[in-house]
DOGU-765568 format. One record per residue (C-alpha): residue number from 0; residue in one letter; x, y, z. Coordinates in steps of 0.2 Angstrom, whole numbers, plus 5000, padded with zeros to 4 digits. Layout:
<recs>
<NUM A <X Y Z>>,
...
</recs>
This chain:
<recs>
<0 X <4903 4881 4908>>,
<1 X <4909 4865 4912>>,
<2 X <4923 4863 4925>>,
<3 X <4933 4847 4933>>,
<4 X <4925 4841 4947>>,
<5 X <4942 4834 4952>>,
<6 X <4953 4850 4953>>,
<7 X <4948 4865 4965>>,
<8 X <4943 4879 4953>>,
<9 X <4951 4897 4952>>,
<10 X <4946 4912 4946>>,
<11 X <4958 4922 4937>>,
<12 X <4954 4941 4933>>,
<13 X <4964 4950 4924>>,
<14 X <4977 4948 4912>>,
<15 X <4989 4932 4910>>,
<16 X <5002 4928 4919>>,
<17 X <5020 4936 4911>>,
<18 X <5033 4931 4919>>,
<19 X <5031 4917 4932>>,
<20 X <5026 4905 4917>>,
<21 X <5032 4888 4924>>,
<22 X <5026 4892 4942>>,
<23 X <5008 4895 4933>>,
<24 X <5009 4879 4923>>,
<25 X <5011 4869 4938>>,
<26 X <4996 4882 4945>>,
<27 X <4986 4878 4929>>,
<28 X <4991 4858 4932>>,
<29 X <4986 4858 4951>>,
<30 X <4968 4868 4947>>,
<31 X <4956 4872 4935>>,
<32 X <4960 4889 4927>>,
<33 X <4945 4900 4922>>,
<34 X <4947 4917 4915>>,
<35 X <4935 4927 4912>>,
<36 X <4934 4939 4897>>,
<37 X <4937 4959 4899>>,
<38 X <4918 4960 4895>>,
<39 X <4913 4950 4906>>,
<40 X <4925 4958 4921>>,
<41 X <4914 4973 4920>>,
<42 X <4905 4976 4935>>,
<43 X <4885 4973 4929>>,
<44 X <4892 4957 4916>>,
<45 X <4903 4952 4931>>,
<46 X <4888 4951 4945>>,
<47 X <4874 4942 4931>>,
<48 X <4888 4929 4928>>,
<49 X <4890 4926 4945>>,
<50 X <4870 4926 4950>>,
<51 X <4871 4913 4933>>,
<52 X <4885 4903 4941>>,
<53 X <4893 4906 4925>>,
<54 X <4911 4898 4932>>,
<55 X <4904 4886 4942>>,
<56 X <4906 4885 4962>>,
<57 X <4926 4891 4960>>,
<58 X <4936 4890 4975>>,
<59 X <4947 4903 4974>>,
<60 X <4949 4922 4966>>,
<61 X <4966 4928 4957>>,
<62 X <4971 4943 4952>>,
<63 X <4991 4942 4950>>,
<64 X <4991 4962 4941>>,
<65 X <4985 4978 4952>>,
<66 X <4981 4987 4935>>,
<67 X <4970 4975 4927>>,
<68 X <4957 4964 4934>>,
<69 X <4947 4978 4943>>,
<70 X <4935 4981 4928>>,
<71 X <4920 4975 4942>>,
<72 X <4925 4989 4953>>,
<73 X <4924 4987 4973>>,
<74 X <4923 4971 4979>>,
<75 X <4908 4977 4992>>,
<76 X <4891 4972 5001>>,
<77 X <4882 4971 4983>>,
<78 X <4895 4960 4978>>,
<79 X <4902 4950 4988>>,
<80 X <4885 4939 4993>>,
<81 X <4887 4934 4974>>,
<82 X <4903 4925 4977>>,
<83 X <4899 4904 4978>>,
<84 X <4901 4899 4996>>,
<85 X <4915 4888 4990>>,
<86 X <4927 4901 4989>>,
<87 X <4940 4901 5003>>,
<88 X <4952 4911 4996>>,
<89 X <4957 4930 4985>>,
<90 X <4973 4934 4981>>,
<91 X <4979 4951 4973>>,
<92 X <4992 4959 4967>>,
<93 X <4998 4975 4975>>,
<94 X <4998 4981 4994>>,
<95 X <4982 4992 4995>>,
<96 X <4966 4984 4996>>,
<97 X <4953 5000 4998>>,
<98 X <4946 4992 4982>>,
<99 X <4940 4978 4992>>,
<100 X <4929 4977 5010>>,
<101 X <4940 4965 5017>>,
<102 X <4928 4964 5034>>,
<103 X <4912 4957 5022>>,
<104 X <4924 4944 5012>>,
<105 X <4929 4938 5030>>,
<106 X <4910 4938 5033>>,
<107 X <4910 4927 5018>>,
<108 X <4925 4916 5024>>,
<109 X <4934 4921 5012>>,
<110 X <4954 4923 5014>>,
<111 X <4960 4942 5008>>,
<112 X <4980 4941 5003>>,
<113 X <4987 4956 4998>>,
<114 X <5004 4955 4991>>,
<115 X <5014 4969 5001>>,
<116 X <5030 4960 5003>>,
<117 X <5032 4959 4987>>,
<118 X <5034 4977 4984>>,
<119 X <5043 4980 5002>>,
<120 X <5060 4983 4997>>,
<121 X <5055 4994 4981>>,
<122 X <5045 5004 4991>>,
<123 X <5057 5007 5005>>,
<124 X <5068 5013 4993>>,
<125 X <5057 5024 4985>>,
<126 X <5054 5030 5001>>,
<127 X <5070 5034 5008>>,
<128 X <5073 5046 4994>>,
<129 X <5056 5055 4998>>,
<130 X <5065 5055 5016>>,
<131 X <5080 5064 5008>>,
<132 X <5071 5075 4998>>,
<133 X <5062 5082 5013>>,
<134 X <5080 5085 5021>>,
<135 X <5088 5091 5005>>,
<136 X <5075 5101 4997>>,
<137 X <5077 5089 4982>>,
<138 X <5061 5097 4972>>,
<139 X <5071 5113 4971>>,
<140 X <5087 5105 4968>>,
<141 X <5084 5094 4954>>,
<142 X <5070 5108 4947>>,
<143 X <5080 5123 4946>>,
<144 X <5092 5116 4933>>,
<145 X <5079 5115 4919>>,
<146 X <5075 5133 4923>>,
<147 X <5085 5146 4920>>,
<148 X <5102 5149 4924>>,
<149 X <5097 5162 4937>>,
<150 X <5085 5147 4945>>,
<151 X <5101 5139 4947>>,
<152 X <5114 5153 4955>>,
<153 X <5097 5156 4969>>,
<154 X <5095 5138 4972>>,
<155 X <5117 5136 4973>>,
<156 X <5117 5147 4983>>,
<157 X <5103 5148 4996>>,
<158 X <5094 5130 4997>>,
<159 X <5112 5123 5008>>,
<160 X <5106 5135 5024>>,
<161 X <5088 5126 5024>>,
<162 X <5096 5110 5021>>,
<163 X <5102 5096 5034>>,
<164 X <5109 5077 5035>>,
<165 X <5095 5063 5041>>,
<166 X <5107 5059 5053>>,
<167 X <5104 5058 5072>>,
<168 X <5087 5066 5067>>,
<169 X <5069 5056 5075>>,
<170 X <5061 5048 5059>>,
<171 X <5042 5043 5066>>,
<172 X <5034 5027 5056>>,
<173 X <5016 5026 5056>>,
<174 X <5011 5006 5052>>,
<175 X <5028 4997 5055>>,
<176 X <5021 4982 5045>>,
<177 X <5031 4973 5030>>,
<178 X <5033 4990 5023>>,
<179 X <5036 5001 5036>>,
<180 X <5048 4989 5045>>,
<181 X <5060 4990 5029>>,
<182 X <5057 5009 5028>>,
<183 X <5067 5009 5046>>,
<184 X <5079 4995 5043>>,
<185 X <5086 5004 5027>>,
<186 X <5085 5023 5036>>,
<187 X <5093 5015 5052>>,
<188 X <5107 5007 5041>>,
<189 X <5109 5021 5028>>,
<190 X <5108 5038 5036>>,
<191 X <5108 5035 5056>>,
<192 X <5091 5042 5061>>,
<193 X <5084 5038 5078>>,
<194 X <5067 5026 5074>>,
<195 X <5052 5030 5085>>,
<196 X <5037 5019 5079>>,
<197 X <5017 5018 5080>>,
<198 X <5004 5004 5079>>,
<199 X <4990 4996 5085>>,
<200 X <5003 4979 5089>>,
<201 X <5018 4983 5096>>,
<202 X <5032 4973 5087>>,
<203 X <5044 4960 5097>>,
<204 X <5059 4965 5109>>,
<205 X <5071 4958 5093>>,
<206 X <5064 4966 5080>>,
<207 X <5064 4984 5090>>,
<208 X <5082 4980 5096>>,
<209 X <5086 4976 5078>>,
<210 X <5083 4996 5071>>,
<211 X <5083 5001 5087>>,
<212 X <5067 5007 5089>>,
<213 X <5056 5015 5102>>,
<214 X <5037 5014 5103>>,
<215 X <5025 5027 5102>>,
<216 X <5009 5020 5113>>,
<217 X <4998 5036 5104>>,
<218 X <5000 5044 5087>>,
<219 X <5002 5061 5095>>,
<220 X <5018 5054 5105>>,
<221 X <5024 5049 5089>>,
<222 X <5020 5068 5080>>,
<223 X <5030 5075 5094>>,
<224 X <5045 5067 5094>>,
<225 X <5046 5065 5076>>,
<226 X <5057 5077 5063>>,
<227 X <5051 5067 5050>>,
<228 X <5035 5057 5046>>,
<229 X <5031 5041 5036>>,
<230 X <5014 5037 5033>>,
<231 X <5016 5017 5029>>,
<232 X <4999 5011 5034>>,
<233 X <4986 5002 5025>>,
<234 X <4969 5014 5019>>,
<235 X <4957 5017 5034>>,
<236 X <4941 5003 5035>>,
<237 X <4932 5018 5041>>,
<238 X <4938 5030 5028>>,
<239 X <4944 5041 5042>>,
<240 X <4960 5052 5036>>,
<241 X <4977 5050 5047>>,
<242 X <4983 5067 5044>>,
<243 X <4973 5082 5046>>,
<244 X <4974 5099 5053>>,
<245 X <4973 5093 5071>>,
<246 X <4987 5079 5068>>,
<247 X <4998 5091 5059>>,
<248 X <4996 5102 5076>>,
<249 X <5005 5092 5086>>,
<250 X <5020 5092 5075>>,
<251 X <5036 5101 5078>>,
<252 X <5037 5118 5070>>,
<253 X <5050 5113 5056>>,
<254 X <5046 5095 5054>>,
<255 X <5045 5084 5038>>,
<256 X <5031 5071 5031>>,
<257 X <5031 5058 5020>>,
<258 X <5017 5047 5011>>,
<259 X <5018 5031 5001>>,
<260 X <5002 5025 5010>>,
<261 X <4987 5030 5004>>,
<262 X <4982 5048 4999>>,
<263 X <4965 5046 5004>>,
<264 X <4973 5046 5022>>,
<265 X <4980 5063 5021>>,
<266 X <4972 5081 5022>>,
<267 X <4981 5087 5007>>,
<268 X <4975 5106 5011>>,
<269 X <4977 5105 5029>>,
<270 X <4997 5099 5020>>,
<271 X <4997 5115 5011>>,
<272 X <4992 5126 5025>>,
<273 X <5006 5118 5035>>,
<274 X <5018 5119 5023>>,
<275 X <5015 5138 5020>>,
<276 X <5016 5143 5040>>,
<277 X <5032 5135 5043>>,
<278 X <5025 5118 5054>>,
<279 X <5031 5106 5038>>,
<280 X <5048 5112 5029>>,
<281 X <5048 5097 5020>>,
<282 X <5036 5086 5012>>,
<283 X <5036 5069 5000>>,
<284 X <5020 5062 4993>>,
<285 X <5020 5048 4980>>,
<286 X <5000 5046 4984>>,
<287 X <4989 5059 4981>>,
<288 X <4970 5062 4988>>,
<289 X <4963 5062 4972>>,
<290 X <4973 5052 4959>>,
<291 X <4977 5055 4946>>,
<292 X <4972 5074 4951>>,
<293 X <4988 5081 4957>>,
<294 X <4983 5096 4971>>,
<295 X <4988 5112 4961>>,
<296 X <4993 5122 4981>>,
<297 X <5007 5107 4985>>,
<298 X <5011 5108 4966>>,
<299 X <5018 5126 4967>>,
<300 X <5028 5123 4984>>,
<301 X <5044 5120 4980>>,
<302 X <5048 5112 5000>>,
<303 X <5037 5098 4992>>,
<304 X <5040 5083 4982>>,
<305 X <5027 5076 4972>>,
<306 X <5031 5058 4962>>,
<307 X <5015 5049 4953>>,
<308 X <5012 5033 4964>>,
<309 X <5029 5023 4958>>,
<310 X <5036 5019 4975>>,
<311 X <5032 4999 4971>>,
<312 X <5035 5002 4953>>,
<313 X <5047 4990 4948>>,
<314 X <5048 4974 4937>>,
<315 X <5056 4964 4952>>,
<316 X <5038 4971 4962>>,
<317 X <5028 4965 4947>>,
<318 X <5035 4947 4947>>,
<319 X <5033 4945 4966>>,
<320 X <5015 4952 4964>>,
<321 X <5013 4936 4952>>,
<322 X <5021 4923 4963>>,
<323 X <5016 4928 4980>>,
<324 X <4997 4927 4973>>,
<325 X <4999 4911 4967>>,
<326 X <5008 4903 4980>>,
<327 X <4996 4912 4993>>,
<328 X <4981 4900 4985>>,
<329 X <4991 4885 4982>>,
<330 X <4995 4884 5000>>,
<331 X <4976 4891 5005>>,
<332 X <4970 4876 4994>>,
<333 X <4981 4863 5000>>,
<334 X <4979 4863 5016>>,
<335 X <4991 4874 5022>>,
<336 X <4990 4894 5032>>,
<337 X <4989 4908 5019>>,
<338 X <5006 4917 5017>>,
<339 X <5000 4935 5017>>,
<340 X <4983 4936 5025>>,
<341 X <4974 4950 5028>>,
<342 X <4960 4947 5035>>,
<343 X <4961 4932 5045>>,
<344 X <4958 4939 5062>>,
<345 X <4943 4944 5056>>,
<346 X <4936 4927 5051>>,
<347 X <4933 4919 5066>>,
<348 X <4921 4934 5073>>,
<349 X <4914 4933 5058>>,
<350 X <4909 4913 5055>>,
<351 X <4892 4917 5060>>,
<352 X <4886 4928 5047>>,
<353 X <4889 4918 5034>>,
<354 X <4874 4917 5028>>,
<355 X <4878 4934 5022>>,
</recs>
């Protein structure tokens, strides 16, 4: 296939652009656009083209949708070599990137921009009702109407006695990134809890100050102290889970948690088990461990709320999704940093093994 020689050349998986059309015009003016077909998307289609050099030696990988554009599957050791040696820079859609090894693309020199802060406030949001649900027992609240009448009277009547205000209670924050930072902002504002934070960087004195936050130098600190936990941090390179039998053992007895990570972080059993011997009395989870497989024990546990992955569902998400992606390889391919790298710290270790 024949491409300008003048224009850098960009990928574009997935389905077309929908709603940042003029930005994307001025995109499809500054660099050749190639897209490939569904068919060709598919992973064995996928990897002959690139072994072919089908679309040429592009410079740059786009995929501005989270729920198309993945018809190649992971982005991995098999096929990441394949990629032309020209290409600095892949920008998605969405906040996850377990569907892509992020350590080989840095191997590769390839930039990986994710496009969390697009869906920071709609997942924050999101989250903040999971955090009330867990306080309010909301699955039984808004359940028992559709009941029976009887459903009803018992839920009237008894769920106020197991149910407290956020305020002035200790919400822990695992990964206090774009997300997780928002996640504290809005509880700090809205409902007056204490914020106690873990990461593996500690933020700025400004930014603590700002939600007043205290740091947690170990996760199980963070466990101790907490009466209610939000999982916010991005799937584990390793695969190792967060939450597991031993994490949820250093939890208070009567505490809450919260996911809108990744469900492949979490023990959903070893959930359960705490849930039914009184160590969790609350528990929100938009991700599960085996989507879109629901676990049938958490299912039948009214202290948990169970929503199906919509904490970043929103049009104003989707639209961001669009823009960030574009603007994140204009700026790559202009000269400029990347807005939302995820990988860059890895690419200097990794300059050497380019020959990958």
């Amino acid at each position: 296939m024949a491409t300008s020689l003048r224009k850098p050349v960009v990928l574009h998986i997935g389905d077309p652009v929908k709603w940042n059309t003029d930005l994307y015009a001025q995109f499809s003016q500054d660099f050749t656009v190639i897209r490939p077909s569904t068919e060709e998307r598919k992973r064995g289609e996928f990897m002959k083209a690139l072994k072919e050099k089908r679309w040429g030696d592009f410079h740059a990988i786009f995929r501005p949708f989270w729920n198309t554009g993945g018809e190649m599957g992971r982005w991995d050791s098999e096929l990441v070599p394949l990629i032309p040696k020209t290409c600095k820079v892949f920008a998605s859609a969405g906040a996850g990137y377990d569907w892509a090894d992020v350590d080989i693309l840095a191997a590769r020199g390839i930039i990986y921009c994710n496009s969390a802060a697009a869906s920071s406030e709609s997942v924050a949001d999101f989250t903040l009702f999971l955090i009330l649900s867990t306080f309010r027992n909301l699955r039984w609240c808004t359940t028992a109407p559709y009941t029976s009448p009887s459903s009803f009277q018992d839920c009237h009547t008894n769920a106020a006695v197991l149910s407290h205000n956020p305020r002035n209670h200790t919400l822990g924050i695992i990964g206090l990134g774009n997300v997780g930072f928002e996640i504290a902002r809005k509880a700090y504002a809205a409902f007056h809890m204490k914020i106690v934070y873990y990461d593996v960087v500690r933020k700025a004195p400004a930014q603590e100050a700002e939600i007043a936050a205290s740091f947690a130098p170990t996760l199980e600190e963070l466990l101790s102290r907490s009466d209610c936990v939000v999982l916010a941090t991005p799937a584990s390179p390793d695969g190792k889970k967060v939450i597991t039998k031993e994490s949820l053992g250093k939890m208070k007895k009567g505490s809450r948690f919260v996911n809108i990570a990744r469900g492949s972080l979490v023990d959903e059993e070893a959930v359960a088990d705490a849930v039914e011997d009184g160590t969790l009395v609350g528990v929100g989870l938009d991700v599960h461990e085996n989507e879109p497989r629901v676990s049938e024990r958490l299912k039948g546990l009214r202290q948990v709320m169970l929503t199906a992955h919509n904490a970043g569902g929103t049009l104003d998400t989707h639209i961001g999704f669009e823009e960030l992606s574009m603007r994140n390889i204009d700026a790559v391919l202009k000269g400029k940093g990347a807005l939302t790298p995820v990988n860059m710290h890895m690419i200097a270790s990794a300059v050497p093994k380019q020959n990958l």
